[in-house]
N, C-alpha and C positions, 0 to 999 in steps of 0.2 A: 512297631516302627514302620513307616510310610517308605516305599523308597521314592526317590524323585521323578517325578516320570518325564524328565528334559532328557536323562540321562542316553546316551548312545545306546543301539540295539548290540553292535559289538563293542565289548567294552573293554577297557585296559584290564588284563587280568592280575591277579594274587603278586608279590613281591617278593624274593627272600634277599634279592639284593637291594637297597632302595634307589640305587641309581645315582647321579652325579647329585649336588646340594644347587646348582642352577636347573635342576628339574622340578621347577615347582608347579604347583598345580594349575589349574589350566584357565586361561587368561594370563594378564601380564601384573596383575596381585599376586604376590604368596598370600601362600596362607600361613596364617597366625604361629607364629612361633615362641613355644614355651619358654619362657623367662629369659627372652632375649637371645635365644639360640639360635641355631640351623634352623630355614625356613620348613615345618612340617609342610608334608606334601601329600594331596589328597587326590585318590583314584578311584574310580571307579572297577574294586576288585569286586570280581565273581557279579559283573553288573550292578554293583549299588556302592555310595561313595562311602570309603573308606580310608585311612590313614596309609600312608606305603607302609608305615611300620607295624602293622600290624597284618598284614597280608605276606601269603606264602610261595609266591612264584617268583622266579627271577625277570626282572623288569626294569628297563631304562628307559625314561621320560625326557621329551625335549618340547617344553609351552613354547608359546607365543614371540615371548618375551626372549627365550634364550636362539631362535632362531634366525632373530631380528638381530641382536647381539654379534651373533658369529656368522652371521651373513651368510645364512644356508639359505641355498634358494630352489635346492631338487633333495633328492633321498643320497644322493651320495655325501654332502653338506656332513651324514651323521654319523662319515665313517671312522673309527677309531675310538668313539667315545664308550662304545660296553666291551664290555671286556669277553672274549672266546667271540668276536662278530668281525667279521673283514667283508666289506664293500669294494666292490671293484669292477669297473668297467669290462664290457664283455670286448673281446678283442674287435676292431675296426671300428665299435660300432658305440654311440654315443648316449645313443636314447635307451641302453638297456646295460641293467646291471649284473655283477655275480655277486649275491649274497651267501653268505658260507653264515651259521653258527652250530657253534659247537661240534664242528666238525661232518656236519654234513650239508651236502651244495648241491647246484642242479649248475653244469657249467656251460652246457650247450640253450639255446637263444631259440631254437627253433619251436613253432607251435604247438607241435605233437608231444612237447615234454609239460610235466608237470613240475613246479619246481616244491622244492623243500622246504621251503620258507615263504606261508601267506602274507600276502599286503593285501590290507584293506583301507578303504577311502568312507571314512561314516558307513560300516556296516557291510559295504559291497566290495567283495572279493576282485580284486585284478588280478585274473588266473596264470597270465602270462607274461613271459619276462621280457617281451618287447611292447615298448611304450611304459615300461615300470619307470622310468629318468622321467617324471613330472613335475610340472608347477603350478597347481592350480590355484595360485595369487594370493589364499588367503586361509593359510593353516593356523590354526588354533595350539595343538599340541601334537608329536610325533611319538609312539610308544614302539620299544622295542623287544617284544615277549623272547625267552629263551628259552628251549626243551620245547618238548613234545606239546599244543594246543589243543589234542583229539576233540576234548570233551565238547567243551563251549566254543571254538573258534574255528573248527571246521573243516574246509578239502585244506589238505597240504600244506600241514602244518607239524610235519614229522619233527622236525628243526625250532618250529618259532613265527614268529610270525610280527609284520611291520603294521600296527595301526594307526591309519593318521586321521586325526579329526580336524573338520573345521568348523571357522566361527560361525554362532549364528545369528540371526538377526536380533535385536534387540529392540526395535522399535522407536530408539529416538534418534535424532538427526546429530547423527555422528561418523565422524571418518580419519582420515590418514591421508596424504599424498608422498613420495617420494619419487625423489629422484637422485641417480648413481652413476659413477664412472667412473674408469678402469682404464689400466695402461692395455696393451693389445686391442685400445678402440671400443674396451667397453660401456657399454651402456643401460640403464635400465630403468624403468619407472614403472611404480606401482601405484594404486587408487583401489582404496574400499571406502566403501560410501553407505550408514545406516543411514533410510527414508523413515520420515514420522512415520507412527505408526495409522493404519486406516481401520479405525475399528478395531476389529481381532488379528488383523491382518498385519504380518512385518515382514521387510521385504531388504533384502542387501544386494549392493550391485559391487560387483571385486575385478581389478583389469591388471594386466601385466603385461609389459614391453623389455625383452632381454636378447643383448644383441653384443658380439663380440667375435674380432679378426681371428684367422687361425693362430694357432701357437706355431706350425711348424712350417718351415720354407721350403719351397718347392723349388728346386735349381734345373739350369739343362743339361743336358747330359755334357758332362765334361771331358767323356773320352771319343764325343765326335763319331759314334759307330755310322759307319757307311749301311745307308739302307738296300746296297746292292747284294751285299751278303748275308742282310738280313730284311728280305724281302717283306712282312709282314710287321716290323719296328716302329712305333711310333713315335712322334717328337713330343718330346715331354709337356706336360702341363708344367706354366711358370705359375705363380703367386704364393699363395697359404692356404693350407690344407687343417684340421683342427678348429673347426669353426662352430659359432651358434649362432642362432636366431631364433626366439622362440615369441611364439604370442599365447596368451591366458585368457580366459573371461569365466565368471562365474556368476549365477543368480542363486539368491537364496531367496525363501519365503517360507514363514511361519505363521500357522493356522490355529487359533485356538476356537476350536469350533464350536466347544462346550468347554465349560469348565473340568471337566473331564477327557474328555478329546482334541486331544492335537496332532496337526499333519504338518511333518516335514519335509521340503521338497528344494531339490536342487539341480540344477543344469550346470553342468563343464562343459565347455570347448577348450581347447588347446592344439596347439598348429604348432612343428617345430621344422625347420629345415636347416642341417648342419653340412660342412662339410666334413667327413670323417677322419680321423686321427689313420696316417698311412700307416702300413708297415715300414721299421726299418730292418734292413737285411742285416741275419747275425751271422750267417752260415749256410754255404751251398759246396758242392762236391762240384770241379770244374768237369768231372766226368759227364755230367748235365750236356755239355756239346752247345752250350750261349754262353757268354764271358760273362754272366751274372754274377761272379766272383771281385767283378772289379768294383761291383756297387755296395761292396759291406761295411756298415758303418762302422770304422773302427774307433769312431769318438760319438759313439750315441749322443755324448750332453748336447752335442751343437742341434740336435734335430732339424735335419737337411733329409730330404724324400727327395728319389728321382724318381716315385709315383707319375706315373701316361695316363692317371685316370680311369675310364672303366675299358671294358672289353671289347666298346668302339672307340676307345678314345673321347667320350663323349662328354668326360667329366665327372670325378667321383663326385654323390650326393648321401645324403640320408634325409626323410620325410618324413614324418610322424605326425597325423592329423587324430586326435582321440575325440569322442563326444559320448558323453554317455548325461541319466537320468536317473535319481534317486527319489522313491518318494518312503516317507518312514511314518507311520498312524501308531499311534499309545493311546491306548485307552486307560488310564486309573480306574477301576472298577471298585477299589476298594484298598481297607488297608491291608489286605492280605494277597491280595493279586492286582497286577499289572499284567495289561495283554499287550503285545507290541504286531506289528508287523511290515520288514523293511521289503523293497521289489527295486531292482533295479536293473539296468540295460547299456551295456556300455559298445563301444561300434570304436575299431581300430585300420588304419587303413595306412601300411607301411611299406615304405617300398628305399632300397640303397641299391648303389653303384659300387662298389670297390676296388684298387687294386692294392693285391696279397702279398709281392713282391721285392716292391722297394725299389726298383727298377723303371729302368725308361721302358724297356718292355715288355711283353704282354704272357708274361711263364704261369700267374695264376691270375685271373680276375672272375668277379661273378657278378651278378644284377637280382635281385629280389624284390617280389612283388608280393604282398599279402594283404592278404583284407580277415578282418576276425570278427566276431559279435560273440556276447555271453550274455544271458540272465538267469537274474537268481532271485528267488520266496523263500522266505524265511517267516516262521511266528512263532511266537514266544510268550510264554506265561510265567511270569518271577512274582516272588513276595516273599512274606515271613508269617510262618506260623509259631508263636510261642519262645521259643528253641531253635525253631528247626526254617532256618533261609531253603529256598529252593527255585530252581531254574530249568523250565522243560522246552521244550521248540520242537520243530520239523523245519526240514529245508529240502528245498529244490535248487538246481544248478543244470545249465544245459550250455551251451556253447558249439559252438563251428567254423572253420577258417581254411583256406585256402594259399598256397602256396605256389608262384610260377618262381622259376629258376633259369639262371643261364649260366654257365661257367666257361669261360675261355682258359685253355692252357694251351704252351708251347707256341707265343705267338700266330693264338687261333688254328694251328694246325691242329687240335682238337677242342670242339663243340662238346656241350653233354646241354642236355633238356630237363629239367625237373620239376616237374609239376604235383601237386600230391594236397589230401585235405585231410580234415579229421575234424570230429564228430565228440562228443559228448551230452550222456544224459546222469544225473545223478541222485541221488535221495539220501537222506539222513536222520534219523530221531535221537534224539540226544537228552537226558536228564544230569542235574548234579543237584547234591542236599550238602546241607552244610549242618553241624548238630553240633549245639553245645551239653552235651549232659550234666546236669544237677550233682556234681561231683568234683571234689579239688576246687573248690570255691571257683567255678565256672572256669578256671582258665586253662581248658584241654578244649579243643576242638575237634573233628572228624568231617571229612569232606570224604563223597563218594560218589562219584560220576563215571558215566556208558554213557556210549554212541554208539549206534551201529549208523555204516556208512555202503552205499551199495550205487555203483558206478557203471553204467554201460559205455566203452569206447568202439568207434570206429573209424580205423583206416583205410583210405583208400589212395591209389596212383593211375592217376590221369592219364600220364606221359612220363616216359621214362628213356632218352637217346643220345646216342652220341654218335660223331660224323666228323671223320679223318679226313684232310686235303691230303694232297700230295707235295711233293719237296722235302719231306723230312723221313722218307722209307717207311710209311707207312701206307696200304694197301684203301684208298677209297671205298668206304661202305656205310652204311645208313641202317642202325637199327631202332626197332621201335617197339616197346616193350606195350600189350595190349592193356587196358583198364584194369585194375584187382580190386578187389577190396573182402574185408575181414571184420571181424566184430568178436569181442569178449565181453564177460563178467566181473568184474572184481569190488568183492565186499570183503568188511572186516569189523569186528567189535572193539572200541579202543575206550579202557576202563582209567580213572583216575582213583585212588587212594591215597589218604593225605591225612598227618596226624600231626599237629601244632599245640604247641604248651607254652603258656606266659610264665616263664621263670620270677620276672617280677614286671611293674610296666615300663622299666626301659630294655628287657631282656626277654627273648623268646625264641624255642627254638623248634624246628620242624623238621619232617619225612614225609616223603614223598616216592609214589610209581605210578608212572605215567605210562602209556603205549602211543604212540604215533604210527600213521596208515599215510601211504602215498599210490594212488592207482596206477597198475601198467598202462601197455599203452603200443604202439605200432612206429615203427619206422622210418617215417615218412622217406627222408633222406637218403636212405640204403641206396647203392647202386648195384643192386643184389634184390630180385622176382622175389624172391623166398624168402633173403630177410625183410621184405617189406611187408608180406601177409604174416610173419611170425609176431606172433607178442611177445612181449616182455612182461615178466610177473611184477606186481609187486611190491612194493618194500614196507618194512616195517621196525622199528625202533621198541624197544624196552628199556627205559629210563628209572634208576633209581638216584637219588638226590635228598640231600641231608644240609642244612642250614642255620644260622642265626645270625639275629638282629640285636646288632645291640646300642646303646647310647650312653654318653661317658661324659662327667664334669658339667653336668647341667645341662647337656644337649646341646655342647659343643663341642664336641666329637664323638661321628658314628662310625662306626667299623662292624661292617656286616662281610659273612663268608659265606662261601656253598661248596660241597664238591659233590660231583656227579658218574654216575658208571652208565652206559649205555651200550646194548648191545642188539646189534643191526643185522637185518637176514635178508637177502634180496635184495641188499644195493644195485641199484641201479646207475652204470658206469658208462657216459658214452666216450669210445674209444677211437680219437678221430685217426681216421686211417690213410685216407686221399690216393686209394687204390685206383685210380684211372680215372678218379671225381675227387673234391671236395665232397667227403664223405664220411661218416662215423657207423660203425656199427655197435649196439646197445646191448650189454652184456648185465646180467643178473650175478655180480661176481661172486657170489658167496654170505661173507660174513664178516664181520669187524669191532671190535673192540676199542669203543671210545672212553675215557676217563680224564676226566678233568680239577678242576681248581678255581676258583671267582673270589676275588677280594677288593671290596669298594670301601673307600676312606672317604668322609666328609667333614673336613673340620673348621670354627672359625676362630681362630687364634685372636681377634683382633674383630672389633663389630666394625673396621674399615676393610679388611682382609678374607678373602675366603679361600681354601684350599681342597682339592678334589684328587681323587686318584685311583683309578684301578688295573688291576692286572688280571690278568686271565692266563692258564694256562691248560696244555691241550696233550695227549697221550694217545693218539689213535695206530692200531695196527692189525689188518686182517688177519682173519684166524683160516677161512677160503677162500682163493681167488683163482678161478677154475680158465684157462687159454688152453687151447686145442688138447683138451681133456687132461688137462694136468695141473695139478693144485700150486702155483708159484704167488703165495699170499705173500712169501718172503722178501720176492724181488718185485714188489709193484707197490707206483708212490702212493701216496694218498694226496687227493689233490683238496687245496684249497682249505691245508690244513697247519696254518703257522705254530710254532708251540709256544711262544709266547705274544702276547700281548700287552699295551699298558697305554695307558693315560693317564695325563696332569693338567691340572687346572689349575692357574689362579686369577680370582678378580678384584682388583684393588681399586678401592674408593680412594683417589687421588685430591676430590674436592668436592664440595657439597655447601653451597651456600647459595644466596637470592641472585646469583648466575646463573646455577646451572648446576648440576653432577657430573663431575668428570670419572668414568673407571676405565680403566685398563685390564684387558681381558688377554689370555694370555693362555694358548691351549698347546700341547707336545701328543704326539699319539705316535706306538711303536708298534712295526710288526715286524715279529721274523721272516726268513725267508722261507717260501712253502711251494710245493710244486702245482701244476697248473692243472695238467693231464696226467691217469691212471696210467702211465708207460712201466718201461721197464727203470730200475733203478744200474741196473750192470750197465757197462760203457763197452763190453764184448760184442760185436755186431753180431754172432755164433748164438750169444742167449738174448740178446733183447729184440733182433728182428728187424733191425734197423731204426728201431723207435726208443729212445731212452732220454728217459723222463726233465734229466739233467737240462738239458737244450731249454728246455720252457718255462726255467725255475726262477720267480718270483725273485728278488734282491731283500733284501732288508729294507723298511722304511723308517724313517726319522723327519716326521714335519712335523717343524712352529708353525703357528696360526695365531696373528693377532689382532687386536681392535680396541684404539680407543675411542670412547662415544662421551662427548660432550650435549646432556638431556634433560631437559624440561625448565627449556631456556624460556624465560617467562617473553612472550609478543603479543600483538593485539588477534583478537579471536581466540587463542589458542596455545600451542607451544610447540618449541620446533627443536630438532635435535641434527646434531652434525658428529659425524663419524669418519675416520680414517682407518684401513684394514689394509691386513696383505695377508695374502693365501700362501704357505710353505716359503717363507720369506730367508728361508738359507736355499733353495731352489733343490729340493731332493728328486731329484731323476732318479728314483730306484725304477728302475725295471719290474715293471706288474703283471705281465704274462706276455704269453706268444704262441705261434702255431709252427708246428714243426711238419713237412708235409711227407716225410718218407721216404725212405730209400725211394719209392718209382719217380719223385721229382730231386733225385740227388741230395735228400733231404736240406732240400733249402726250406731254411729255420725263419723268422720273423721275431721282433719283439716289439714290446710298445711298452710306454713308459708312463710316470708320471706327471703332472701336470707341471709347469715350472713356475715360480716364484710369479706371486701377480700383487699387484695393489692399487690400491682405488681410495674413494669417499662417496660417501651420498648424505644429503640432507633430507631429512621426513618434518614436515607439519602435519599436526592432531590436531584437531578439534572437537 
């Protein structure tokens, strides 16, 4: 058996869940479905195409087609749809996400972290979680891996991993236009455009235009404070705060150089500039000594900010310019081996304004400036001998980024300076076999896959100061913390075993242990000498996971399940503290015991009707979590860990005749409420220290999402489709997180919310 050699270098991996029945394979054809059933869905597991059903990892797919459908236009578009996954905006800030699955996250934004959950863009890793909110114009299919990826998928992938593929060129003169718009003054338009082909040469051009007013109002200050007794007060910014603008471009080109060799190469740009989503105030202690008490929202739905903008007043912003390079060479060598090799370079350059407080004035604000670059070599050798599939590689990974800081508090009566960078270099060899033994009439399989993974980090601190005015009793001084820097080791071996049996061919059922590795790492952000040369170890996952697939009434109802036990050493927990900074310190808490639950329904009652649904559910609770040398696993949250989940789908063929197809799409996604930050869970200032977890606690959500699309409206040249949508159309303002800043700022609290109810149309012509 040949594998295909178009196929991606990283590829969707093994399945035990098959994912929603709108996750078809990739383009905007299903694939062939048996005897008029649920559309089969074909993936490239373990790198070569195969059926979801018959692959052994948990796996949620979103093509072309379904993206286009539900009008996702970034990675938060896919939030709610797998079941134990929660997407969520990191607080203030627009262009970066929190990804939580299965109970494990990376919650803090800053460079120096690694997160839990890899994204890849065709093969090439986006190691960091600013600049992860992209659109690069022109996605093919999104996959959403769950549990540990060690083997084949690489750094930091303790958790899972987001891979998104895009189109490629095809070589004949074809394309798409659109265009979009939305109440809040939205706007959008898209263009991919295939060029004939030049020979062996095929070449795509992709552009995107997305633009939309803030969602939140910015009022003036309604209680008129006299700036004489508060000498350092600003006058509020008026307009609308919660904004985007973003621009896309993309080039593809496909080389077939030999009939055996082909090179494929891609260039993104993207530019985003938002204004950022304020804090609003939930809670402050008037003990503080500024009547910052008077600004708390006590009707969050209306979202009114008396955000002043940044720390001069100057205007909150957020920037996000990304550009990177991918080139990808396969050779077929034969029918037993496949060589691949992907290289890519990506270049990030981000810089925001904030204010933290909700306020006309200036209690918390900061300014950020960062610049990043990463590359990464990969190659790779797959094929099948006989029996036995197998998959070997080596990889390289290096990266470096930099960090300048400003923070105002206390209406600039105190400065803090932070400046800080970090450094990575990385290596990796990795093999997996796949074996079917001449035994039980073939249908027992064995999977066996190692990696060793071997990671050099370094930290360093530029500048590290802060600097007191006077008027508020505090003593004039200027300190300046001298350059540091430090450097570790951290490797680890992370093993897959995997044992799957065809009960019959609509039934089949698996086991599974996996390990997942996440490298330590340094500090950056401490405002703390020593916790910044200190490292953090570590972490590491042990996953055991058990499943089946099954298929019912002709393949028209699947009902697949999984449950999973996972057991975590070296969590890695940042603990924001805002001791005299906007500051966290990173604590290796111990240990934790995750256990879960995953059930995906896909049925089509009806060949006009289709219905989707999954649930998830989550059991997480430490077993050590060590604070000023004493083990309180008991009383500390876990963050970013709802226990339930669920989604519903349904898409109803309304009309289908030489008009046009009318369907109606119709999606519900549920999460519980879950905490934000690892605090304390006691509401006693005596045990929790003034930090308790409660203050930042996520609300329950409940959003519809819907879309009807009238398509494949017969016109000259081509055919054109018209769509009407609204985003959370009962307008759920659940409360998604917030930052609580601690007793040393009167723990005045913050929260930010969800987005409110939006709706729109756009029209596309295909040719």
């Amino acid at each position: 058996m040949r594998i295909p050699r178009s196929l991606p270098l990283l590829t969707l991996a093994a399945s035990a869940l098959s994912g929603p029945a709108f996750a078809q394979s990739a383009g905007d054809q299903p694939a062939a479905a048996p005897a008029g059933g649920i559309e089969e869905i074909v993936v490239t597991a373990q790198r070569r195409e195969e059926k979801l059903h018959d692959v052994p990892i948990a796996v949620t797919a979103f093509n072309a087609a379904t993206i286009q459908e539900r009008n996702i236009t970034d990675i938060n578009g896919i939030a709610g749809f797998a079941p134990n996954v929660t997407l969520v905006e990191s607080p203030a800030f627009n262009s970066e996400t929190t990804i939580a699955i299965r109970g494990g996250v990376t919650i803090n934004p800053a460079i120096y972290w690694e997160p839990t959950v890899g994204i890849y863009v065709d093969g090439a890793y986006i190691s960091k979680a600013q600049a992860d909110v992209f659109d690069i114009a022109d996605i093919d299919h999104i996959e959403i891996l769950r549990g540990p990826q060690g083997t084949l998928y690489g750094r930091n992938t303790l958790n899972g991993a987001v891979n998104i593929v895009t189109q490629k060129p095809t070589g004949q003169f074809e394309g798409n236009i659109k265009a979009g718009f939305g109440d809040y003054g939205y706007k959008t338009g898209r263009l991919s455009v295939n060029l004939p082909a030049w020979g062996r040469l095929s070449v795509k051009v992709s552009g995107l235009i997305e633009s939309r007013d803030g969602f939140i109002t910015v009022e003036p200050d309604p209680f008129h404070l006299p700036t004489t007794s508060f000498p350092f007060a600003h006058a509020p910014t008026e307009g609308h705060l919660d904004s985007l603008d973003r621009k896309a471009g993309r080039i593809a080109a496909k080389l077939d150089i030999t009939d055996d060799i082909t090179a494929d190469y891609a260039f993104d740009v993207s530019y985003e500039h938002d204004l950022p989503q304020p804090s609003q105030l939930a809670s402050i202690s008037p003990a503080i000594g500024f009547p910052a008490n008077l600004y708390i929202q006590h009707n969050p739905q209306s979202l009114i900010s008396y955000a002043n903008g940044s720390y001069e007043d100057g205007g909150m912003f957020e920037d996000t310019s990304v550009r990177s390079h991918a080139l990808t060479l396969t050779w077929d060598v034969s029918d037993e081996l496949i060589l691949k090799s992907i290289t890519a370079y990506r270049w990030v350059n981000w810089s925001n304004a904030i204010d933290l407080d909700g306020t006309p004035m200036t209690l918390a604000a900061t300014e950020l400036f960062d610049t990043y670059h990463s590359f990464s070599q990969e190659v790779q050798a797959a094929g099948q001998i006989d029996r036995l599939h197998y998959t070997a590689g080596a990889y390289y990974f290096s990266d470096g980024g930099f960090n300048e800081g400003v923070q105002d508090f206390f209406e600039e009566a105190v400065r803090y300076y932070s400046n800080y960078g970090t450094r990575t270099e990385a290596y990796a060899l990795y093999a997996q076999v796949e074996y079917v033994p001449p035994i039980l009439d073939d249908n027992l399989t064995v999977t066996l896959g190692l990696r060793y993974s071997n990671e050099n980090k370094v930290g360093f601190r530029a500048e590290y100061g802060s600097f007191f005015v006077q008027g508020f009793g505090f003593t004039p001084f200027l300190t300046q913390i001298p350059s540091v820097m430090a450097q570790k080791n951290f490797d680890a071996a992370t093993p897959l075993y995997e044992v799957k049996y065809n009960i019959s061919p609509d039934i089949n059922v698996y086991a599974k242990y996996a390990e997942g590795f996440k490298s330590g790492g340094f500090n950056g952000e401490s405002n703390s000498l020593i916790e910044s040369i200190t490292p953090f170890d570590a972490e590491s996952v042990d996953e055991w996971e058990v499943g089946a697939k099954t298929r019912w009434l002709d393949n028209r109802l699947n009902i697949n399940v999984a449950a999973f036990y996972d057991q975590r050493q070296n969590m890695q927990l940042s603990v924001f503290t805002a001791q005299g900074a906007v500051a966290s310190v990173i604590r290796n808490a111990g240990s934790a015991d995750i256990d879960g639950f995953e059930f995906e329904m896909q049925a089509l009652p009806q060949p006009w009707l289709k219905v989707d649904g999954t649930v998830g559910y989550l059991n997480a609770q430490y077993n050590r979590f060590v604070s000023g040398g004493v083990n309180v696993a008991n009383d500390r949250a876990f963050p970013v860990t709802p226990q339930f989940t669920a989604h519903m789908s349904v898409d109803a063929t309304l009309m289908d005749n030489d008009i046009g197809k009318l369907d109606l799409i119709v999606d519900y996604n549920h999460s519980d409420a879950y905490y934000y930050y690892p605090y304390s869970l006691s509401k006693d200032p005596a045990v929790n220290q003034g930090y308790y977890a409660g203050t930042t606690k996520a609300s329950p959500l409940n959003e519809v999402n819907a879309r009807l699309r009238l398509t494949d409206i017969p016109v000259q040249y081509g055919k054109l489709e018209i769509s009407m949508w609204g985003k959370n159309i009962f307008d759920d303002k659940a409360r998604i997180n917030g930052i609580d800043f601690g007793p040393g700022f009167g723990n005045l609290t913050t929260a930010y919310y969800n987005k409110p109810a939006t709706f729109g149309g756009d029209v596309t012509f295909k040719w």
